[in-house]
C-alpha positions in Angstrom: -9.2 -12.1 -14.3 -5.5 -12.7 -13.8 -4.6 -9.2 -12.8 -7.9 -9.5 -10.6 -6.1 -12.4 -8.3 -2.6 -10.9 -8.2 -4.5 -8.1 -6.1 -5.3 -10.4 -3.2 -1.0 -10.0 -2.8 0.4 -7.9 -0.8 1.7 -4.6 -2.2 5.2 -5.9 -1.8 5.2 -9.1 -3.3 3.3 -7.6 -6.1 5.7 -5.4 -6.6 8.8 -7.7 -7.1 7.0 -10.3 -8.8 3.8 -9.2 -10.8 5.4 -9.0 -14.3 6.3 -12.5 -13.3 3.3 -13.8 -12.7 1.3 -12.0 -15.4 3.9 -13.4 -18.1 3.6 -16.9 -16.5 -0.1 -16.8 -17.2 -2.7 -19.9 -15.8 -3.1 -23.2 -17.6 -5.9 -23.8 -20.0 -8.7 -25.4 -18.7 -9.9 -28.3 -16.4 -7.4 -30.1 -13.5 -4.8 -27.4 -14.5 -6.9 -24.5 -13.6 -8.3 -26.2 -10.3 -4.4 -26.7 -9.7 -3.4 -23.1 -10.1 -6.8 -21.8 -8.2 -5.4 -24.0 -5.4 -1.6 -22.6 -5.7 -3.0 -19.1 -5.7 -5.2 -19.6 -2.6 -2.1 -21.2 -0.3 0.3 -18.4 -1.9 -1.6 -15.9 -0.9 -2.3 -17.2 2.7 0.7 -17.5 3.1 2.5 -14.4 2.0 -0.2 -12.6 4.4 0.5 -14.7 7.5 4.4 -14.4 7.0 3.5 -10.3 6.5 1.4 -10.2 9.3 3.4 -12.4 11.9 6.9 -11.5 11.4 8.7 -7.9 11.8 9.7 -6.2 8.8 13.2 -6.1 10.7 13.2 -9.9 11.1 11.9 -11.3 8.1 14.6 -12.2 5.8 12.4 -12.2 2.3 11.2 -9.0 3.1 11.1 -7.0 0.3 11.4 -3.0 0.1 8.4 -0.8 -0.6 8.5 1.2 -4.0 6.1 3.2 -3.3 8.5 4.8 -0.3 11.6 4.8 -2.2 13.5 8.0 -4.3 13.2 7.9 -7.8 16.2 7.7 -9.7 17.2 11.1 -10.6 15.3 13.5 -8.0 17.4 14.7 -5.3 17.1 14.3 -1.7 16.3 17.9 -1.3 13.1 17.3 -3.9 11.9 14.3 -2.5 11.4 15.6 0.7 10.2 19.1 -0.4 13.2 21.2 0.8 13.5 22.8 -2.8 
């Protein structure tokens, strides 16, 4: 169920900081899960409003996308299919 909520993140964020958050886990049972359920909810409101109302140029937390950049040892010439 916990990989289930990291999906309502945004690519980016879930890219820097899934491992995190998966290794972090949820509390047990009772007021801690209401407390985490309620963390999730305003996180991911607000990663999506800061994504959605800011430029990618402006926002200072932005973070990259991985699924646009170069793997580490493939040339520029592979990557962009000039082999």
């Amino acid at each position: 169920m916990r990989r289930a909520l990291l999906w309502l993140y945004p690519y980016d964020f879930r890219a820097a900081f899934g491992a995190e958050m998966r290794a972090a886990g949820m509390c047990g049972a009772g007021q801690g899960l209401v407390r985490e359920l309620v963390g999730l909810a305003c996180g991911v409101a607000a990663e999506w409003f800061a994504k959605w109302t800011t430029d990618p140029v402006d926002r200072g937390r932005s973070l990259p996308d991985v699924r646009m950049m170069r793997p580490p040892g493939i040339t520029r010439a592979e990557w962009f299919g000039r082999v």
